[in-house]
C-alpha positions in Angstrom: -23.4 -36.6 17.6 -25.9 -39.1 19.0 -25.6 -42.7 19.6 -27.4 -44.9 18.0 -30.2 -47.2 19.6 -32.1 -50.3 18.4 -34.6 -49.0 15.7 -33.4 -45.7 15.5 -30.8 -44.7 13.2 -30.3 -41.4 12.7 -29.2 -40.1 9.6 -26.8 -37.0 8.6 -26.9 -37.2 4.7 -28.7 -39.7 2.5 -27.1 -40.5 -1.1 -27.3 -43.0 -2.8 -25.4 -44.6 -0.3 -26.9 -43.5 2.9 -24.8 -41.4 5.6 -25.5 -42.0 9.2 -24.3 -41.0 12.4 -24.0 -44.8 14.1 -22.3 -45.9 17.7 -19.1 -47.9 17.7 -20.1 -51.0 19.9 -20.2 -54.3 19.8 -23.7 -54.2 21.4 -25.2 -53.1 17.9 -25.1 -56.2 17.2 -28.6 -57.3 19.2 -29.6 -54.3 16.6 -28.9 -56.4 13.6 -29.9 -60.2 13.4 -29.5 -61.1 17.0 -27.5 -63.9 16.7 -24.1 -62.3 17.5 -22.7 -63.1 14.1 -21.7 -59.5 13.5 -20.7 -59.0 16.7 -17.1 -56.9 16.4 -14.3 -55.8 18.4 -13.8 -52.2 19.1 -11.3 -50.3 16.8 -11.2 -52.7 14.0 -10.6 -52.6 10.5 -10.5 -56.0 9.1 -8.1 -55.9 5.5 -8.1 -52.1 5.5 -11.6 -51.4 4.5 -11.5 -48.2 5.6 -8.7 -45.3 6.0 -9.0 -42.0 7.0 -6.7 -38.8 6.1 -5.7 -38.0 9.5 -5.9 -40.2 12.9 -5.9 -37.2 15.2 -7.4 -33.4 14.9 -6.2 -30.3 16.9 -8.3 -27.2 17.5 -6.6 -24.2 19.3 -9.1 -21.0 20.4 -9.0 -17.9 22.9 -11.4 -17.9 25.1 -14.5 -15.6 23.7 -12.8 -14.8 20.5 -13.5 -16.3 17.1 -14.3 -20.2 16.4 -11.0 -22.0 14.8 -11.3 -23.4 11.1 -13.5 -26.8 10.8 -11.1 -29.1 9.6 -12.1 -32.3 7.5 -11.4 -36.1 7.4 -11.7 -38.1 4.6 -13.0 -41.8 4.4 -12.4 -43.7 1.5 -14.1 -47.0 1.8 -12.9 -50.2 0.0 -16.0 -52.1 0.5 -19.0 -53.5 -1.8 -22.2 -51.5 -1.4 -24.7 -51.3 0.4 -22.9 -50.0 3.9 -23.6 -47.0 5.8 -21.0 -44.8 6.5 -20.7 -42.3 9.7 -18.8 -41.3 13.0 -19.8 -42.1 16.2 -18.2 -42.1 20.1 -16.8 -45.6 20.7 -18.2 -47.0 24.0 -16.8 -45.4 27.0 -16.7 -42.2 25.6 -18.6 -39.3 26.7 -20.1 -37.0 23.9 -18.5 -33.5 23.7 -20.5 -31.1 23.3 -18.3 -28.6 21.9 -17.8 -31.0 18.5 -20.2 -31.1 15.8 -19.7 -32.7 12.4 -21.6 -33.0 9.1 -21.0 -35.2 6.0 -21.0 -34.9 2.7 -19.6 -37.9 -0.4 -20.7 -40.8 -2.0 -19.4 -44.1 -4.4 -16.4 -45.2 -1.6 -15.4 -41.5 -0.3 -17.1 -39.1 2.2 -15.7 -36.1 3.5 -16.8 -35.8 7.5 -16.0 -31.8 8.1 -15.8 -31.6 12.4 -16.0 -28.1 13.6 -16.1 -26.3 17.4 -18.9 -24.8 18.1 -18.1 -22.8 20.6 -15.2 -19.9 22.7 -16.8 -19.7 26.2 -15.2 -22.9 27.8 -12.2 -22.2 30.7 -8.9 -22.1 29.2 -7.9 -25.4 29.4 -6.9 -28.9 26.8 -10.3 -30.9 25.9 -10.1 -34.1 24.2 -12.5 -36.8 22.6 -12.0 -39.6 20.2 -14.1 -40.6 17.7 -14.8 -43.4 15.3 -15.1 -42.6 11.7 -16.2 -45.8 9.4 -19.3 -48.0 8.0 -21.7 -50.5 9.2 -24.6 -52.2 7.7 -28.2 -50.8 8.0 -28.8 -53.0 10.9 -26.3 -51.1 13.3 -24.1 -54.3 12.6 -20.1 -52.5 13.1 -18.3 -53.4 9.1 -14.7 -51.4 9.9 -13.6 -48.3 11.2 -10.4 -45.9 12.3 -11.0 -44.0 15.7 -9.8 -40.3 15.8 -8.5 -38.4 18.2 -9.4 -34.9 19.2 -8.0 -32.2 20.4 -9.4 -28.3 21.4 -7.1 -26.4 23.2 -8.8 -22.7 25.1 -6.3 -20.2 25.7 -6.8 -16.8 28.0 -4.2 -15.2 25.3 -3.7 -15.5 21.8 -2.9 -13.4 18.3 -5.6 -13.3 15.7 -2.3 -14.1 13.5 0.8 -16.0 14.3 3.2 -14.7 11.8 3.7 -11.3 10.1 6.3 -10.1 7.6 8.2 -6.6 6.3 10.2 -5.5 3.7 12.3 -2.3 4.5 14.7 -0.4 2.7 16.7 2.3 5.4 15.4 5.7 4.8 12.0 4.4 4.7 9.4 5.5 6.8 8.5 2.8 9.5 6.4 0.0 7.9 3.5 -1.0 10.2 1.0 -4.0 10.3 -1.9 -4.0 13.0 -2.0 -7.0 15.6 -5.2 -7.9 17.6 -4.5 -9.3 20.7 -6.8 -11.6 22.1 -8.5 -13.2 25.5 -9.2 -11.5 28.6 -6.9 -10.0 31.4 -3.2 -8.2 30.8 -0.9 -8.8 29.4 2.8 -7.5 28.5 5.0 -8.2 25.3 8.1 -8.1 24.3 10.1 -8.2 20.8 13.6 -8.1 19.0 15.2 -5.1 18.9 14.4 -4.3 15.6 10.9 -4.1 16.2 8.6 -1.5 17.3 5.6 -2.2 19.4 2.9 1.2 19.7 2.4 -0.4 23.3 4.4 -2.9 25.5 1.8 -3.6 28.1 -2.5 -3.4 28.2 -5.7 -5.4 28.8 -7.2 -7.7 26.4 -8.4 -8.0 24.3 -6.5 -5.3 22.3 -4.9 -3.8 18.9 -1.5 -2.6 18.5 0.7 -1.9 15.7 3.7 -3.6 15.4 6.5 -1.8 13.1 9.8 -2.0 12.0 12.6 0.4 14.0 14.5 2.6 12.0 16.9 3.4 14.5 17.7 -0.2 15.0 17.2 -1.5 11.8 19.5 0.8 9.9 22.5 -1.1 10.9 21.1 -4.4 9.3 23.3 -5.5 6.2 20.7 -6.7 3.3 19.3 -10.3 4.1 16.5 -12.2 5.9 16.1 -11.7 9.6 13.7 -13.6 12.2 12.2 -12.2 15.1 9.8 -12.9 17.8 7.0 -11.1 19.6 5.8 -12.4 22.9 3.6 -11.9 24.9 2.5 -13.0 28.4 -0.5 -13.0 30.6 -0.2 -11.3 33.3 0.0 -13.1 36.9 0.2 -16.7 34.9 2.8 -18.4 32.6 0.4 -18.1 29.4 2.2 -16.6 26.9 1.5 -16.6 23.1 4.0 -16.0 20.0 3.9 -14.2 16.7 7.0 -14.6 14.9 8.0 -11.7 11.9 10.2 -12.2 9.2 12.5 -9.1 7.8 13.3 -8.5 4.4 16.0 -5.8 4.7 17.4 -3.4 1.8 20.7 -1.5 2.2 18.9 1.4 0.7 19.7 4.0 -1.5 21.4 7.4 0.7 19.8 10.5 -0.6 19.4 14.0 0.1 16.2 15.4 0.3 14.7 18.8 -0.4 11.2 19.2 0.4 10.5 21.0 -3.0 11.8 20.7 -6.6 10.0 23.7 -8.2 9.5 26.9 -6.9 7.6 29.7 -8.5 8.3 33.7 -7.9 6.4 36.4 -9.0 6.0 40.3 -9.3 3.7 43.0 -10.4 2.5 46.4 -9.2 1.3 45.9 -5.6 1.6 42.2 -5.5 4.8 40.0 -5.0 5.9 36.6 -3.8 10.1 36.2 -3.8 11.0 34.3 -1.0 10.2 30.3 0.1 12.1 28.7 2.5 12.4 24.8 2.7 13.9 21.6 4.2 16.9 20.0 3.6 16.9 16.3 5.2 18.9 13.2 4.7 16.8 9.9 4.2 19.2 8.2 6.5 18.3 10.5 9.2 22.2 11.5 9.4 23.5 14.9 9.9 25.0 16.1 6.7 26.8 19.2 5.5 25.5 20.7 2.5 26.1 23.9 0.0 23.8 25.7 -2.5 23.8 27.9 -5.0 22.1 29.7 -8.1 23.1 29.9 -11.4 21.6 33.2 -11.9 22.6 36.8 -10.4 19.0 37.5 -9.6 18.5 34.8 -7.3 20.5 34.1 -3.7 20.3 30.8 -1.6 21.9 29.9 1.6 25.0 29.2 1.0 25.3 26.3 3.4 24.1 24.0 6.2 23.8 20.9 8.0 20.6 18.1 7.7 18.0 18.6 9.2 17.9 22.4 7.9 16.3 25.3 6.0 17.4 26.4 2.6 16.0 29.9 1.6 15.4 31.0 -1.5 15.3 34.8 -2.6 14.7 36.4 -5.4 15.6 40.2 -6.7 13.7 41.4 -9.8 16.1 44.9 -10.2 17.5 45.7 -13.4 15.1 42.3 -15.3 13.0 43.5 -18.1 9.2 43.3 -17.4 6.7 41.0 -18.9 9.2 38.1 -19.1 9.8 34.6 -17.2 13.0 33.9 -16.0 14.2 30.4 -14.7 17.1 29.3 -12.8 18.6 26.1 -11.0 19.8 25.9 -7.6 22.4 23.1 -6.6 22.6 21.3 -3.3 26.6 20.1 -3.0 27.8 17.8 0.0 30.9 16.1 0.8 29.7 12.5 1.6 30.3 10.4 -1.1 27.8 7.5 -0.4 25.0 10.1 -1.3 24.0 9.0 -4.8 21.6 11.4 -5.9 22.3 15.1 -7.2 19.3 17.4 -5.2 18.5 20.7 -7.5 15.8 23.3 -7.5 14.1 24.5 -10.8 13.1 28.4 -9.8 11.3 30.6 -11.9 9.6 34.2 -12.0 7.8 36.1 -13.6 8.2 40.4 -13.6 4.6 42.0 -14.6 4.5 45.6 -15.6 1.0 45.5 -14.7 -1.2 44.7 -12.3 -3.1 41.7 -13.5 -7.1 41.9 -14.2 -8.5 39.9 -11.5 -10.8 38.2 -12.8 -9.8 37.8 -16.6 -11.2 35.3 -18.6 -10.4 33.1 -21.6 -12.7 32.0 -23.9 -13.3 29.0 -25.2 -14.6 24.9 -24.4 -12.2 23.9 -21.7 -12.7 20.4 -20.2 -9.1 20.4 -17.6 -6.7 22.8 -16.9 -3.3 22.2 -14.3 -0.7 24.6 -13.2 2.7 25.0 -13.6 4.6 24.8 -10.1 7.2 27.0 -11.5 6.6 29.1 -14.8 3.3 31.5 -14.6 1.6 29.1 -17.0 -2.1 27.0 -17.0 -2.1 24.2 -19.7 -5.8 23.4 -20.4 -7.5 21.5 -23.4 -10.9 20.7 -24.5 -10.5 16.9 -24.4 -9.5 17.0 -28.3 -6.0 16.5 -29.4 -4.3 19.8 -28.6 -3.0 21.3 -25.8 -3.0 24.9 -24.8 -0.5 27.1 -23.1 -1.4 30.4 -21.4 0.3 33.2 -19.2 -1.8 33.1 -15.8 -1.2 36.6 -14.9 -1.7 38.3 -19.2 -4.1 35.2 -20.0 -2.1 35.3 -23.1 -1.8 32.4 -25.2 2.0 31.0 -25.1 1.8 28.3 -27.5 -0.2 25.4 -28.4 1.0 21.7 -28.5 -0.3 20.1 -31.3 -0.9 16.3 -31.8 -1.0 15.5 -27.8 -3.1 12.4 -28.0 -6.6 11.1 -29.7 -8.8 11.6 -27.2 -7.1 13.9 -23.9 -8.2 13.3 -20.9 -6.7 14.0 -17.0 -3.6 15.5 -16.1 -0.4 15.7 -13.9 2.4 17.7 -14.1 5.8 17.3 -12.2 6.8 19.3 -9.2 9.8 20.5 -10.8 7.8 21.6 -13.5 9.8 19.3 -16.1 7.0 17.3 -17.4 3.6 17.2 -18.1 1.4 13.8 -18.6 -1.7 13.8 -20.0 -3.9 10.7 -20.3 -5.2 9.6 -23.5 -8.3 8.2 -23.2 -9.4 7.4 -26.6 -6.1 4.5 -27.1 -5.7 4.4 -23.4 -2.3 5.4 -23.1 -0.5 8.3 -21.1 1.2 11.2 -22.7 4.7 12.7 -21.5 5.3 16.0 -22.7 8.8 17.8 -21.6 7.7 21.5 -20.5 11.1 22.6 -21.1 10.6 22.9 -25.2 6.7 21.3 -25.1 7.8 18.3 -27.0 5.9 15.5 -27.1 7.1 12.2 -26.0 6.7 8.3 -26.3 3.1 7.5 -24.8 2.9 4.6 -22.4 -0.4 2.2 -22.1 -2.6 3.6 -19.0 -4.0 0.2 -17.8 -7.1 1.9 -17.8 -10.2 0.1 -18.2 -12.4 2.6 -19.5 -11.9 6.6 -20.2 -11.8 9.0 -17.7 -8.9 7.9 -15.9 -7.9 10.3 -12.6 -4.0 10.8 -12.6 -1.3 12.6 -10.0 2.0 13.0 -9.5 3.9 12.1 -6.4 8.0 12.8 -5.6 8.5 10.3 -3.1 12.2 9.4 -2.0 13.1 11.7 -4.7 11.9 9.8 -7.4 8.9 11.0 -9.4 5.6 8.4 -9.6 2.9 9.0 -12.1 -0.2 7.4 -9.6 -3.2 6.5 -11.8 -7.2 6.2 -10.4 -7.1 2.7 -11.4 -4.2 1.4 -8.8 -1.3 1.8 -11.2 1.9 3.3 -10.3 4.5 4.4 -12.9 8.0 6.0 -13.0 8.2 8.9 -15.1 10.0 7.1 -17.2 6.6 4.8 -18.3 8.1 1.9 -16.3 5.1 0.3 -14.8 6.0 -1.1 -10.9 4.3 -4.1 -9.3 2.3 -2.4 -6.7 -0.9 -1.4 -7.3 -3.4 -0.4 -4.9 -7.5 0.0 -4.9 -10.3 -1.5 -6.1 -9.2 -3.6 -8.9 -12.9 -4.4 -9.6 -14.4 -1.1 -10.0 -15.2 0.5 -13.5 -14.9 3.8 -11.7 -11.9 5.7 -11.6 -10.7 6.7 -8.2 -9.4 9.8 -7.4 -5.8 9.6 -6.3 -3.6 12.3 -4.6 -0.2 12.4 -2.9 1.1 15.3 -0.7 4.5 17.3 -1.7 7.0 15.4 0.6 6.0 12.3 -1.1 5.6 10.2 2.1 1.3 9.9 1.7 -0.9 8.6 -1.0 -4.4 8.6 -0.4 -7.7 8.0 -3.0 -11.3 8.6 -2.8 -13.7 6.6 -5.1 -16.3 7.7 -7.8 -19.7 6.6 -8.5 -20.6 5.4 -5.6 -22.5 6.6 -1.9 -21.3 6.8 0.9 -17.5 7.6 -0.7 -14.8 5.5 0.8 -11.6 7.6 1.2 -8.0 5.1 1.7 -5.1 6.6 2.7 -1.6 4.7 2.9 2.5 5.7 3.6 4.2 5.9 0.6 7.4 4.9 -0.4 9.6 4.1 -3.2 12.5 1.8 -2.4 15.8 1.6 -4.9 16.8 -1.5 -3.7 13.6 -3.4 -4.9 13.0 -0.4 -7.8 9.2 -0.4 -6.6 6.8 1.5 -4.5 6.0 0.4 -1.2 2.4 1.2 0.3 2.3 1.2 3.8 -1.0 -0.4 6.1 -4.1 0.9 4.4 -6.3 3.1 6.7 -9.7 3.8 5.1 -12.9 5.4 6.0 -16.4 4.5 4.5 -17.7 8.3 5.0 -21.4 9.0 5.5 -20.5 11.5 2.6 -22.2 11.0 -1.0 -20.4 11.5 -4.1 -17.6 11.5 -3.7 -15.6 14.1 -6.2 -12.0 15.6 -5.3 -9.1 14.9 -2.7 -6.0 16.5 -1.6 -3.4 16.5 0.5 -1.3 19.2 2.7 2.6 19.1 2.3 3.6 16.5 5.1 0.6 14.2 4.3 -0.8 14.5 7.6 -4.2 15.6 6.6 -6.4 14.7 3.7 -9.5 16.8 2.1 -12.2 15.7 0.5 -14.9 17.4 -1.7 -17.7 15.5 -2.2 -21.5 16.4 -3.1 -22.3 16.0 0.2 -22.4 16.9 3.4 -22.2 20.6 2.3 -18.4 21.1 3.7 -14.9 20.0 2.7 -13.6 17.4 5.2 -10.2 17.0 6.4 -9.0 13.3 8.0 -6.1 12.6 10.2 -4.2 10.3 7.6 -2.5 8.3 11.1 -6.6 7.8 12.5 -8.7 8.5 9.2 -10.6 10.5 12.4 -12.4 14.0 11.3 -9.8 16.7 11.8 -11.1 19.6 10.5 -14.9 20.6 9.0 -14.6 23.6 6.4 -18.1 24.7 6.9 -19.0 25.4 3.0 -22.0 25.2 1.1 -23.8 22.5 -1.3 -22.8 21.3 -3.4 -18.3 20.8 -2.8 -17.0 19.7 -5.7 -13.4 21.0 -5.9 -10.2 20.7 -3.3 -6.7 22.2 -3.4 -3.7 23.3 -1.3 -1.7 26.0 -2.4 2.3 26.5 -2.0 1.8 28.0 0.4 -0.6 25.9 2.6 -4.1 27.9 1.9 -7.0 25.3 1.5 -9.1 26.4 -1.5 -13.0 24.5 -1.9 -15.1 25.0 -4.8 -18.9 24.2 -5.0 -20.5 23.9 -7.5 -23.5 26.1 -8.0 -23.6 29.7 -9.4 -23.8 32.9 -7.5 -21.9 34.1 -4.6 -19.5 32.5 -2.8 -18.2 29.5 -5.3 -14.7 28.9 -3.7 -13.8 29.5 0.4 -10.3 29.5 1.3 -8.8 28.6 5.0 -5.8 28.5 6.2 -3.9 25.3 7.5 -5.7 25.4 10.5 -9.2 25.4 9.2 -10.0 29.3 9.7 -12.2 31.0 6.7 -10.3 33.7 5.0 -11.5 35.1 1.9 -14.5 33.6 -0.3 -14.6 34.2 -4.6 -18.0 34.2 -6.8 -17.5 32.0 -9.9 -19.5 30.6 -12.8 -20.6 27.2 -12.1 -17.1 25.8 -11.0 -16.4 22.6 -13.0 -15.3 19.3 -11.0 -11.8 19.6 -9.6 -10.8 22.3 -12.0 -9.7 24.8 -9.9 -5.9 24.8 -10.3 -3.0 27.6 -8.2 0.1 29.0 -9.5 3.2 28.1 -8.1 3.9 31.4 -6.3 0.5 31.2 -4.6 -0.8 34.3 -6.0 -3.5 33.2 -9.1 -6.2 30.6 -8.9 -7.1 29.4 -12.4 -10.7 27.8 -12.6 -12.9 26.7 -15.4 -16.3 27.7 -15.3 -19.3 27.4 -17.6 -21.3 30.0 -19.2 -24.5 29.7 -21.1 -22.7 28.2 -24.5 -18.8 28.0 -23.2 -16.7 26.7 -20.0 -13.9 29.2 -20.2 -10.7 30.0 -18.4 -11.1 32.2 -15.7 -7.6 34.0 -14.2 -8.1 35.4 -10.7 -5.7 37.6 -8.1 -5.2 35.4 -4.4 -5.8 38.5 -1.8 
């Protein structure tokens, strides 16, 4: 802002009512006609002529961080044209230099938009006052309202001063990130029912503040207030964020890390045995028994939370060439446990060893496998469905009248259901595996065909997760949270690993590939799904074209057309935790039962699908057909990989033995 001198105005905007930037003094007056006629005193405002929005402005910074908000005062002007209209230092004032302002407005209202232009001052208060109002051409003062100014610099500050959580008990910690700001140390401290990832550190800084379980879970339902402060270190400058708490009673369940379990065994190959965990979502020590309703299969008979259940199965005196199911029950004697925790088993008896590979013919566009029953259910993006034996690659039965157009799908862990999207009327397709019936489609929200879909069993309660940010109980109720890029055409890719505590999703059409990754939740007492603090990664991959997950959703895979290896992300750091050296071009990633990594490529000749163990280390490699996209698909006892691959006139089922 400049002041204004005899014969030299100087302008900001020019409307049709000029703008100008003139100097509250009576001493304009030897500007205008000389005589001291329009000679005013200072702060005056004859009649009202003029009033502003706000008589005073306050500006708060940290020192070297980002510039606060302008903030904006109007003038509304009740006064006959032609005036000038502007702000100005009154006499006596020094300019700051740290102000700036710029104008905008015409016909009686301008809008005077004052912003600081600058972070590096010393921690300190700075003030100014200004005069906002309008004079005649001359420099002659008509009426004005001065303005005070304020601009406080701190050496401490949050780059927000409020957060919020919802959290139900038995729900994994919710976080939000904090960036502390300023320079120096500093040390915090919070409510016991929050968690801070560090109480101490130099600034600036980033830390994530969360909600603790351990303290939290005696919170009856209602809204709580808390504080976070924090103090500079060696000074009393301290700065505040205050949370708000939402907090849910929750729903107390019993957890067993998997629903479905698949046994199997031929000549030279079997798989009858899976252990797995028995938890409590309340993180409380709990006495359970199990058993089978079935002679052929033996559980432990009881135990305490955390624990191990195992599973065993004896094929002795079953007929071959049959599948045989059973349920295992979890009992326990506390009675504010609401849910009933079962097992689906199955297995399969071979008489034969199993042709390795053996192919089905035919014009297969996707193909998933059952967790439990030795069967692949594949179509050809028509209107059917097939059924076939993974080990015989005999046909089972076919489901007729699925859906117009069929498209992705997603079967259940327990291996209840199956959903299959139909992408000509943009709907999704239940169909209950236990006698293959179909069921009452629900719309997709899909935006175009093509639609990527998973299943998740988080909290015990099964989510159908869509590419284009939908989330659905199995039951075709859609819940409020979505998640993604609600712009994009594209379908992403979604995926959720087995304990149901991570979703993560990679997006389509697009280089470099951006993979997201969040906690995953669903809460009884709001009956929705809560995504935790969304940790992404814009890759320098390409193409991004497949994603999975391993059981406790600490790691993530991608397959993508390039680089020429299957990458695996820390889901806490979205850091690179493993590279799966590979070859071009990856197009396929999945994680057997038990815990193999299988990559496809896709290309044709040797060495089409590597498999590692958990920890990254090459085991075996197979030689396929031209691999399609992310149709590689595993049996539930971890023993046949079930791929469709193209041939010259046909992309066909091919059935393959896991060494």
């Amino acid at each position: 802002m400049l002041k204004c001198k005899c014969g030299s105005i100087q302008t900001i905007v020019q409307r049709t009512t000029v703008i100008l930037l003139f100097v509250l003094s009576p001493l304009l007056a030897s500007c205008g006609s000389g005589d001291g006629a329009n000679t005013v005193a200072d702060s005056t405002n004859p009649g009202s002529i003029v009033t502003v929005s706000a008589k005073s402005l306050a500006f708060a910074a940290v020192r070297s961080a980002a510039l606060p908000p302008s903030q904006d005062i109007v003038l509304t002007v009740n006064y006959p044209p032609p005036y000038v209209a502007g702000v100005a230092y009154p006499p006596g004032v020094t300019p700051a230099a740290w102000l700036g302002v710029t104008a905008t407005g015409s016909s009686g209202q301008f809008i005077f938009r004052f912003a600081v232009n600058t972070t590096q001052l010393s921690p300190g208060t700075y003030t100014t006052t200004v005069g906002v109002g309008i004079g005649q051409s001359d420099g002659t003062i008509i009426a004005y309202e001065t303005v005070a100014i304020s601009y406080v610099v701190s050496s401490l500050g949050a780059a927000t001063g409020a957060l919020s959580f919802a959290y139900e008990r038995g729900q994994p910690a919710p976080q939000k990130q904090l960036s502390l700001l300023g320079s120096g140390n500093w040390t915090a401290s919070a409510d016991s029912w929050l968690s801070l990832s560090a109480n101490s550190g130099t600034l600036p800084a980033t830390i994530m503040v969360g909600i603790d379980p351990a303290n939290a879970a005696g919170l009856a339902t209602g809204d709580y207030s808390g504080t976070i402060t924090f103090t500079r270190t060696g000074s009393s400058e301290t700065a505040s964020v205050k949370v708000a708490l939402k907090a849910y009673a929750g729903s107390h369940r019993l957890r067993v890390s998997n629903d479905g379990v698949a046994f199997a065994t031929t000549p030279g190959r079997s798989n009858l045995s899976r252990t797995m965990s028995v938890t409590d979502n309340f993180g409380m020590t709990t006495s359970w028994s199990a058993s089978a309703d079935q002679s052929w299969l033996t559980v432990t008979s009881s135990g305490t939370t955390p624990g191990s259940l195992v599973l065993t199965a004896n094929a002795a005196g079953l007929a071959a060439d049959n599948v045989y199911t059973a349920t295992v029950s979890i009992i326990y004697g506390d009675s504010t446990i609401q849910n009933i925790a079962t097992i689906n088993v199955g297995l399969w008896v071979g008489s034969a060893t199993p042709m390795s590979p053996a192919s089905v013919s035919g014009l297969f566009t996707q193909v998933v496998a059952d967790p439990v029953r030795p069967y692949a259910y594949a179509h050809s993006a028509g209107t059917e469905l097939a059924v076939y034996n993974v080990y015989t690659g005999a046909l089972v039965r076919t489901i007729n009248a699925v859906a117009g157009q069929a498209g992705h799908m997603a079967i259940s862990s327990d291996g209840r259901r199956l959903f299959v999207v139909d992408d000509l009327n943009n709907k999704i397709v239940p169909i209950d595996l236990n006698d293959f019936s179909v069921g009452t489609p629900w719309p997709s929200g899909a935006r175009a065909s093509g639609m990527y879909l998973s299943y998740a069993r988080s909290n015990d309660m099964g989510l159908i997760v869509t590419g284009y940010g939908n989330i659905f109980r199995t039951d075709g109720v859609k819940l409020t949270q979505t998640f993604g890029d609600s712009l994009s055409n594209y379908s992403e890719i979604p995926a959720a690993s087995s304990d149901g505590t991570q979703l993560c999703h990679v997006n389509t059409g697009t280089s470099p590939y951006t993979v997201v990754c969040h906690s995953l939740f669903y809460g009884y007492s709001t009956g929705d799904a809560m995504l935790g603090l969304s940790k992404s990664l814009r890759s320098g991959g390409s193409d991004g074209r497949d994603i999975a997950l391993n059981a406790d959703g600490s790691l993530v895979y991608v397959a993508a057309g390039a680089p020429y290896a299957f990458l695996a992300y820390n889901t806490a750091t979205m850091e690179t935790a493993q590279t799966l050296a590979a070859s071009s071009y990856p197009n396929t990633i999945e994680i057997a039962a038990n815990g193999l990594v299988f990559g496809g490529i896709d290309t044709t000749g040797s060495n089409d699908v590597w498999v590692y163990d958990s920890s990254g280390v090459l085991s075996t490699m197979f030689s396929t057909s031209s691999l399609v996209s992310g149709q590689l698909a595993l049996s539930g006892d971890s023993l046949r990989m079930i791929t469709l691959e193209r041939g010259p006139d046909i992309t066909g089922l091919a059935l393959r033995t896991i060494p």
